[in-house]
VOGU-3710 file (C-alpha; in Angstrom, 3 decimals, decimal comma):
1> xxxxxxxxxx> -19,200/4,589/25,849  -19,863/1,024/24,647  -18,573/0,412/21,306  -21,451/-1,121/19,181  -21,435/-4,640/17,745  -21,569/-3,032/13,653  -19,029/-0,619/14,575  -16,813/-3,129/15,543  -17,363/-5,331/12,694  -16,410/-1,865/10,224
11> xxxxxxxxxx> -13,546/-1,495/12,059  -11,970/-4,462/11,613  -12,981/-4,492/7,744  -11,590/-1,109/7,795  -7,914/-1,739/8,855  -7,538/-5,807/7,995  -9,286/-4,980/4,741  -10,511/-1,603/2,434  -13,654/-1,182/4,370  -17,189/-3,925/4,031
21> xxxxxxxxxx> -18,224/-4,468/0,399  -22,117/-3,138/0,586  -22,918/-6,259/-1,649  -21,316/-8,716/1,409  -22,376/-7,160/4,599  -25,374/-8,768/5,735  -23,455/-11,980/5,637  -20,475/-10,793/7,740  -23,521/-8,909/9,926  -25,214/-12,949/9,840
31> xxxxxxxxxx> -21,247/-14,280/11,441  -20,883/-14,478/15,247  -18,060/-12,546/16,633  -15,726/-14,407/16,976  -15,849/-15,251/13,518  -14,538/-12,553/11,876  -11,141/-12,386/11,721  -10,929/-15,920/10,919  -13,136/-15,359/8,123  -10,442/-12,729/7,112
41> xxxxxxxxxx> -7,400/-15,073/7,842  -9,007/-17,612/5,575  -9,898/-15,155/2,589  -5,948/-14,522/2,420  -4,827/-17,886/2,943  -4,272/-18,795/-0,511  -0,876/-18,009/-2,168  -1,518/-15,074/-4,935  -1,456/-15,306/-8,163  1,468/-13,456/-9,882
51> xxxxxxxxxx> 0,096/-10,184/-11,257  1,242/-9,657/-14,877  0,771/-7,521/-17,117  3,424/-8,272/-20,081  4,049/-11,070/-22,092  6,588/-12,982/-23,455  7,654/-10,784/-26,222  7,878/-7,619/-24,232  10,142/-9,898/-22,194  12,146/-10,403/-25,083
61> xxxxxxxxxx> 12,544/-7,015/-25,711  13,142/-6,176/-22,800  16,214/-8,174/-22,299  18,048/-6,197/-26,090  17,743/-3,214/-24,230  18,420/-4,076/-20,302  17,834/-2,036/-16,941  17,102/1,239/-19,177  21,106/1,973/-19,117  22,024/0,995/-15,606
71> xxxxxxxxxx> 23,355/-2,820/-16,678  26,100/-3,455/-18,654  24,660/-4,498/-22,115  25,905/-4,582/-26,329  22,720/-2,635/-27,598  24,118/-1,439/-30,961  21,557/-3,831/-32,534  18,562/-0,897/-30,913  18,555/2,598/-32,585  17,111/5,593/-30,655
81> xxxxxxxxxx> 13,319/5,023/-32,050  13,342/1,583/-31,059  14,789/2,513/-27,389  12,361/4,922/-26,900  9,492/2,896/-27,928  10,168/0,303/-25,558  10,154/2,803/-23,367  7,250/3,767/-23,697  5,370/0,541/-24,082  7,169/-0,087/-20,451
91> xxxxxxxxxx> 5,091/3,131/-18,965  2,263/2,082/-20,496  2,568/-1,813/-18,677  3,416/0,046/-15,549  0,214/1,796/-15,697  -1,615/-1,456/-16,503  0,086/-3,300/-13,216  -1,149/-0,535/-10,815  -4,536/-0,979/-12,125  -4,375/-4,378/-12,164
101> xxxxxxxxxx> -3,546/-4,122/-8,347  -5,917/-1,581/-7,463  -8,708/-3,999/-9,114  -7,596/-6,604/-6,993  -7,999/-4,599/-3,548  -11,407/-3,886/-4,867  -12,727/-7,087/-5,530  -10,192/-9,777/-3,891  -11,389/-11,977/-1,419  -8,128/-11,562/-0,500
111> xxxxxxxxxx> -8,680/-8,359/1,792  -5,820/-8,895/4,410  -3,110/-9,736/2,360  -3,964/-7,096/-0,918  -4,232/-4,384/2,880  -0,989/-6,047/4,330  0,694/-5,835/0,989  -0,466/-2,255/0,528  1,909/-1,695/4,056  4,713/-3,479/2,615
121> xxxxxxxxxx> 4,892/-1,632/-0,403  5,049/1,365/1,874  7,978/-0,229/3,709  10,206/-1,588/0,805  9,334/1,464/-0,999  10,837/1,070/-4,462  10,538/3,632/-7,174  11,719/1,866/-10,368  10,475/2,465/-14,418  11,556/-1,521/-14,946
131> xxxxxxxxxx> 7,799/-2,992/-14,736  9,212/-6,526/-15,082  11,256/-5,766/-12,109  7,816/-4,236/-10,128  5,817/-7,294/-11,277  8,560/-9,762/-9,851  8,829/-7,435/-6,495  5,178/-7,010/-6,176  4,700/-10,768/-6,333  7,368/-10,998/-3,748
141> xxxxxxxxxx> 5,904/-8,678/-0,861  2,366/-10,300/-1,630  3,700/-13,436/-1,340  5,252/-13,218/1,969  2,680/-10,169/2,936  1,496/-12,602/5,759  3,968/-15,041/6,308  7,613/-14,619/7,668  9,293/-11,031/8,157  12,972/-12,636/7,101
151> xxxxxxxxxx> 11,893/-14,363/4,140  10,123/-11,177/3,481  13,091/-9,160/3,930  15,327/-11,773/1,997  13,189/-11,490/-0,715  13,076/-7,671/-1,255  16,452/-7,301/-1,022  17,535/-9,381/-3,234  14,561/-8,032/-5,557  16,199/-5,908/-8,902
161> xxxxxxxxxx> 13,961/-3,129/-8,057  15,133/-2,807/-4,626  18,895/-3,726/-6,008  18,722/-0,848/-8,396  16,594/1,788/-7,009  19,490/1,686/-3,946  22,193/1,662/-6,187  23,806/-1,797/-5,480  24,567/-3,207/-8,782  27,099/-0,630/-8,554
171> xxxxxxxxxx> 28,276/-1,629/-5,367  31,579/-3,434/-5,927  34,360/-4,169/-3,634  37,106/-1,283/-5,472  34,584/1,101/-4,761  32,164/0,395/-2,193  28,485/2,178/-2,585  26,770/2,622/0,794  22,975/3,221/-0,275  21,434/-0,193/-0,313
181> xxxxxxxxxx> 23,174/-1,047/3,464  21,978/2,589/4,931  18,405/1,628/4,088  18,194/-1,887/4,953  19,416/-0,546/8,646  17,595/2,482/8,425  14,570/2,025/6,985  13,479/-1,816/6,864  14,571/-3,330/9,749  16,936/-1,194/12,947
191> xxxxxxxxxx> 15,539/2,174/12,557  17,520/5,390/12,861  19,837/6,003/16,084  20,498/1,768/16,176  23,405/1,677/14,314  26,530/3,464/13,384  28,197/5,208/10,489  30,984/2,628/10,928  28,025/-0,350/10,667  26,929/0,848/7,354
201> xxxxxxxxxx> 30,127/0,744/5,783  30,974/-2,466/6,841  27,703/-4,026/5,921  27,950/-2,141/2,441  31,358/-4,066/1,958  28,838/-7,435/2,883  26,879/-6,428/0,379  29,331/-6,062/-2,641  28,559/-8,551/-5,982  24,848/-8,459/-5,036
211> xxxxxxxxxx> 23,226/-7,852/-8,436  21,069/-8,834/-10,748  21,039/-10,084/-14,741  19,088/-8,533/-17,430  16,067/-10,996/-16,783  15,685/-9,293/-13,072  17,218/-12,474/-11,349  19,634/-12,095/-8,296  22,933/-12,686/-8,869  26,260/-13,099/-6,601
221> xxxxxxxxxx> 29,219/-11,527/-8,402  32,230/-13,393/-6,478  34,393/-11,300/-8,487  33,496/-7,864/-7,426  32,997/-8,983/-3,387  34,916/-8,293/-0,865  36,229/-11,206/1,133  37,733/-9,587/3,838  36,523/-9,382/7,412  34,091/-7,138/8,225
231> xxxxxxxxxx> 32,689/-6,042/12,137  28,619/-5,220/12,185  26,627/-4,230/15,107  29,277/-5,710/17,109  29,712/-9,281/15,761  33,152/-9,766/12,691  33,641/-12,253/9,977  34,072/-12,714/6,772  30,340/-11,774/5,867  28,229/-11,834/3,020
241> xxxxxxxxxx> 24,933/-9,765/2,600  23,182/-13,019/3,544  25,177/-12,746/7,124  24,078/-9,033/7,758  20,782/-9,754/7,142  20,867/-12,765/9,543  22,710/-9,985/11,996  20,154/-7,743/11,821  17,398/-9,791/12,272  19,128/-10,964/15,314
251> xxxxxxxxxx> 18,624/-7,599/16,929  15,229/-7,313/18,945  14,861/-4,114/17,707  14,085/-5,146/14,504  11,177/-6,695/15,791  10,035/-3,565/17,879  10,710/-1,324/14,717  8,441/-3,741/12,563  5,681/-3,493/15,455  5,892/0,119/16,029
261> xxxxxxxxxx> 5,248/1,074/12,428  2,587/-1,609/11,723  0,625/-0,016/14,910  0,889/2,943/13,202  -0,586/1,397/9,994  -3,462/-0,893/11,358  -4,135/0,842/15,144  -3,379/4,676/15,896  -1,169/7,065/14,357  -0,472/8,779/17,001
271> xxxxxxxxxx> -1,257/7,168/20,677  0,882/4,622/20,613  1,744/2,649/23,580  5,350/2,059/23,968  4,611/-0,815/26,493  2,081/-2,495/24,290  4,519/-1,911/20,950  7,635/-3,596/23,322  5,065/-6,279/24,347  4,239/-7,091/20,962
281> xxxxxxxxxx> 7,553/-6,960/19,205  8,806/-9,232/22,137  6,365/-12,024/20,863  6,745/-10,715/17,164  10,764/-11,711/17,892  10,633/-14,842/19,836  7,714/-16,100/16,802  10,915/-16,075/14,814  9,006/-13,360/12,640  5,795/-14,429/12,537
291> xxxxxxxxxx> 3,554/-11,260/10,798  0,326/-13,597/10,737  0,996/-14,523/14,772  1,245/-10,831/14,974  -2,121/-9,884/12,861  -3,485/-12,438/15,354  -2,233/-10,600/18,856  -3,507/-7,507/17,310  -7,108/-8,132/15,367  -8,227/-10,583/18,554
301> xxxxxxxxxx> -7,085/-7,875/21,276  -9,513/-6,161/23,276  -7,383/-2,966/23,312  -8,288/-3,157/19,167  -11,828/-2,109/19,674  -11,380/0,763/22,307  -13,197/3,874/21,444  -9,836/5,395/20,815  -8,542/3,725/18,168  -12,024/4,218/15,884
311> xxxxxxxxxx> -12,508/6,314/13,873  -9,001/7,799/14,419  -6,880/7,033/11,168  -6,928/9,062/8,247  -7,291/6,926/5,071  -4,671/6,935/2,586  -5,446/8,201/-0,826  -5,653/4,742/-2,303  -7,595/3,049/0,886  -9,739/6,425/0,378
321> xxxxxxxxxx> -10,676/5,407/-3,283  -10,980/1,500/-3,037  -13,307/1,793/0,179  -15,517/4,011/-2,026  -14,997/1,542/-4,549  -16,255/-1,166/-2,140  -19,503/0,617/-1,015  -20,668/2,068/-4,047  -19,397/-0,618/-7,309  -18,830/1,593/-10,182
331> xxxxxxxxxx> -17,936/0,820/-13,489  -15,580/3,096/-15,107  -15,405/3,893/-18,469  -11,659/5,240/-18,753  -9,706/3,281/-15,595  -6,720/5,149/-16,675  -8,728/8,463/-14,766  -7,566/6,529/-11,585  -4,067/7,088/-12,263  -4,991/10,878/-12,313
341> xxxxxxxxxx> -7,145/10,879/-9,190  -4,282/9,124/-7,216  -1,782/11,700/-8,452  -4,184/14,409/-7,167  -4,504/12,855/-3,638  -0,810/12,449/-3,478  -0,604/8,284/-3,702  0,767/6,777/-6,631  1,017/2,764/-6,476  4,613/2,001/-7,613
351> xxxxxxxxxx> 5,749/5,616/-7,550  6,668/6,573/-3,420  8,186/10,231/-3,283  11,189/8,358/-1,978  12,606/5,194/-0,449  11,111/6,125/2,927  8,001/5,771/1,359  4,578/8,294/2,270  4,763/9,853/5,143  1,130/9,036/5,828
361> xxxxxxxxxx> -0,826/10,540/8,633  -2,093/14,384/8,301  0,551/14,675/5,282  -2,327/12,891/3,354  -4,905/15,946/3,694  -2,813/19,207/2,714  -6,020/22,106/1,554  -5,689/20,714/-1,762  -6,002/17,373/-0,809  -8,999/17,798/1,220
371> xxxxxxxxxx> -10,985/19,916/-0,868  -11,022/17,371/-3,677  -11,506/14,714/-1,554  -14,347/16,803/-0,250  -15,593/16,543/-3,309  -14,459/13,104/-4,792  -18,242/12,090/-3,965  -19,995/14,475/-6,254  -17,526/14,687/-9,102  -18,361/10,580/-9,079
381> xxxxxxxxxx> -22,039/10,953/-8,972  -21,946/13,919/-12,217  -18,942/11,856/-14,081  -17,224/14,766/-13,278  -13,903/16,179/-14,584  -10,570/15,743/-12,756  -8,088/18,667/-13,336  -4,689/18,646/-12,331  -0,919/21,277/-12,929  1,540/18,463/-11,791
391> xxxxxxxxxx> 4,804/19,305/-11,334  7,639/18,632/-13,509  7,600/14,790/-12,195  6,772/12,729/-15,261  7,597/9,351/-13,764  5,150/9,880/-10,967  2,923/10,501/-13,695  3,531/7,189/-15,224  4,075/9,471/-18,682  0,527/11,349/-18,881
401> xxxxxxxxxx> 2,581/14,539/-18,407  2,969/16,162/-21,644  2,859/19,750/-20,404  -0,323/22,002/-19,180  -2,659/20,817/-17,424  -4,452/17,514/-17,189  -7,777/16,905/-17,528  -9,563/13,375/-17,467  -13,100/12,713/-17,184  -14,012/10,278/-13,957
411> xxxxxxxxxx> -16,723/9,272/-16,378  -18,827/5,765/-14,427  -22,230/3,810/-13,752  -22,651/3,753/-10,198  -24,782/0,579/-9,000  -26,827/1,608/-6,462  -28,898/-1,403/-5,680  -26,857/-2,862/-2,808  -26,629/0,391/-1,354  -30,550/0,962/-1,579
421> xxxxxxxxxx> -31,154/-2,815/-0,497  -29,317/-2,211/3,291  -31,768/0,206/3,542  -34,889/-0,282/2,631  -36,744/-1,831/5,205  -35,685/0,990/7,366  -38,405/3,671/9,128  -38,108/6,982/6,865  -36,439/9,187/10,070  -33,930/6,150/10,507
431> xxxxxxxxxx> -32,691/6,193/7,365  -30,201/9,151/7,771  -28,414/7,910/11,166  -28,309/4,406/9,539  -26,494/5,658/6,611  -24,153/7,731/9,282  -23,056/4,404/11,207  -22,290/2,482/8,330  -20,617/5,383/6,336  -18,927/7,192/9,445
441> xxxxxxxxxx> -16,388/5,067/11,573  -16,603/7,225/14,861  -18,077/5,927/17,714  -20,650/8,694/17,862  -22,211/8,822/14,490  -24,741/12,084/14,904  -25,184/13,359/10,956  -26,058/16,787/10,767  -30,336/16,343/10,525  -30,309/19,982/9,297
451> xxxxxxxxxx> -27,843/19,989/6,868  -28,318/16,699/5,273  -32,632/17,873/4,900  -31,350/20,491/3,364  -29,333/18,647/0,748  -31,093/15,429/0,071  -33,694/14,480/-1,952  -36,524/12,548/-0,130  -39,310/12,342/-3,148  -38,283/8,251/-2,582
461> xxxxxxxxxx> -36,202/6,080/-0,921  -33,472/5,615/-3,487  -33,137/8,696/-3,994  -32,875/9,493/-0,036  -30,266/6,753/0,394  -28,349/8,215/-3,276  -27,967/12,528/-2,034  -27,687/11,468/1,645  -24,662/9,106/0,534  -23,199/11,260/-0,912
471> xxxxxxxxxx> -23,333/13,827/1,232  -21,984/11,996/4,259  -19,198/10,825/2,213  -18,634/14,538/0,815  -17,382/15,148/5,031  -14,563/15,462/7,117  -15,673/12,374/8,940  -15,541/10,133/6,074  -11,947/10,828/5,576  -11,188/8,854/8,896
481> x> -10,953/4,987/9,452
//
């Protein structure tokens, strides 16, 4: 079956971007073709601006009481109180940064690189309570979100987050620590099975007197590396960390473990191609690393647009919320009730359950999962309540947790006039299967006629768009991209 032109166009918003902004579609409707994903390439082409949330003095602060006990520092000048509420002015900034982010996937021009960065944070996932360390790491993978995979790579791993979360400030040559080495093989660039035991020890011994000062800049500690010769993947020297990054970026596997996990991301989750994922992380290599060259291969492919790979991705909690976001602007009365509703759907910017990051896939859409993203679209529409029993995990609750439950209004104004607008020329009985194709991203978009009667409200026609909105986003079909 033929894929139709709209369709198309949703499905490229939908995995370069968070979905079409209701407010914008008729002009991406108005482009020709061919001009989309330019369009998109040129949104993103600016550099970002640096996303911060502190300020100087918190800075200062910051710097009397270092890397919350994991840098060497005199603090006798700080009593216990004073620790403590530095500490918690920290949570409270690292709240404000992943709101600031999730504003700017909302309403950034900037779709492919705020979707691209969303992948990377995924990748280098770092879980760190530093939020000076998040806002210079964050600016990092947005940075190079769409540029070059090494400098990208360079850049995170010589990040403080990254540097502490793996445990390499302590990595000295006396006493070598393996962590940060394992997962830069592992898990950002080889892949499991592509290296050995033996590999990882030697590149951890690379690796030695990478650090980083109380500010969050790298720093080389000559004193603590280890000069001798080391053998990686094959190749010996006298290397640095620089060197085995160099090494593995040398390895053509890299490149196909890059590819294979982006296709995942942006394509199909589980049809994957290995010729077409070889194919592409052949170019992806000889580019030297190019990720935009590779967005290009992919977004202009005709293989992109095949009935199979529409409709066929289940959105991540936080791609979930900011497409809603997109088609129905709200204005929210408490933004901090976000940080609760991404807790409850299992995606918490800054906070990955570990440094592989979210598993992703059907792990996003356990019974309790579903249910309340079931009904996400009502609880929005009566400025519903949003009630959670974490678990004993207070840092993935960015410090809400104080014991019991939680409970936070999703109190908002939803403006409906865009919505209503699309839809208002339309013949009554076309309504309902026009809300269906530009709600629903499966190439066969048949709502349920009897269902949907039975739940609407037709007395006008902003009320028919408002219940029958809401009801096709209240379905298992909405959950898919």
């Amino acid at each position: 079956m033929p894929v139709s032109r709209q369709l198309k166009l949703q499905h490229l918003l939908w995995r370069a971007g968070f979905g079409p902004a209701t407010e914008n579609w008729q002009r991406w409707l108005a482009l020709d073709e061919q001009a989309w994903w330019p369009t998109l390439r040129k949104g993103s082409a600016e550099t970002p601006n640096f996303l911060e949330v502190t300020g100087d003095s918190f800075r200062g602060l910051v710097l009397g009481l270092g890397e919350f006990g994991k840098v060497e520092r005199a603090r006798d000048d700080m009593d216990k109180a004073e620790r403590k509420q530095l500490r918690e002015q920290n949570r409270e900034y690292l709240q404000s940064l992943n709101l600031t982010w999730l504003e700017d996937m909302v309403l950034s021009r900037a779709q492919l690189r705020e979707k691209m960065a969303l992948f990377w944070h995924g990748h280098f996932a770092s879980r760190n309570l530093n939020v000076l360390f998040q806002q210079d790491m964050l600016h990092a993978i947005r940075t190079h979100a769409l540029g070059n995979f090494g400098d990208l790579l360079r850049a995170v791993s010589k990040s403080a987050a990254m540097l502490a979360f793996l445990n390499n400030q302590q990595n000295k040559k006396a006493h070598p620590n393996e962590n940060f080495a394992r997962e830069v093989m592992e898990l950002f660039t080889l892949g499991r099975g592509h290296y050995t035991e033996t590999d990882i020890k030697e590149a951890a011994r690379a690796f030695t007197g990478w650090g980083f000062n109380l500010e969050g800049a790298f720093v080389f500690r000559r004193q603590q590396h280890d000069t001798g010769e080391k053998t990686v993947l094959g190749k010996s020297g006298r290397f640095t960390g620089d060197d085995v990054l160099n090494i593995l970026l040398e390895q053509r596997q890299t490149a196909h473990f890059i590819v294979r996990k982006l296709y995942r991301f942006l394509v199909n989750e589980e049809k994957i191609p290995e010729e077409r994922v070889r194919e592409l992380g052949d170019q992806f290599f000889d580019s030297g690393y190019d990720i935009g060259k590779l967005l290009d291969a992919i977004f202009t492919s005709t293989w992109f647009y095949e009935p199979e790979n529409i409709g066929c991705k289940i959105k991540s909690p936080v791609e979930l919320w900011v497409g809603i976001r997109r088609t129905l602007p709200l204005t929210l009365e408490d933004a901090e009730a976000q940080l609760l509703l991404q807790r409850a759907l299992g995606q918490v910017l800054f906070h990955p359950p570990n440094v592989a990051g979210w598993p992703g896939g059907r792990a996003w859409i356990d019974s309790t999962a579903l249910m309340l993203r079931l009904r996400l679209p009502h609880i929005i529409a009566a400025n519903g309540a949003l009630d959670l029993s974490p678990k004993d995990d207070d840092d993935a609750l960015m410090g809400q947790n104080r014991g019991g439950r939680l409970q936070k209004r999703l109190a908002l104004e939803i403006n409906w006039k865009p919505m209503t607008a699309l839809f208002a020329d339309r013949d009554e009985t076309a309504v309902l299967p026009a809300l269906a194709r530009f709600l629903w991203q499966i190439p066969v978009a048949e709502p349920p006629a009897a269902v949907l009667k039975n739940h609407t409200d037709p007395s006008s026609r902003e009320q028919l768009v408002k219940t029958a909105t809401l009801q096709l986003m209240a379905t298992p079909e909405y959950q898919l991209s």
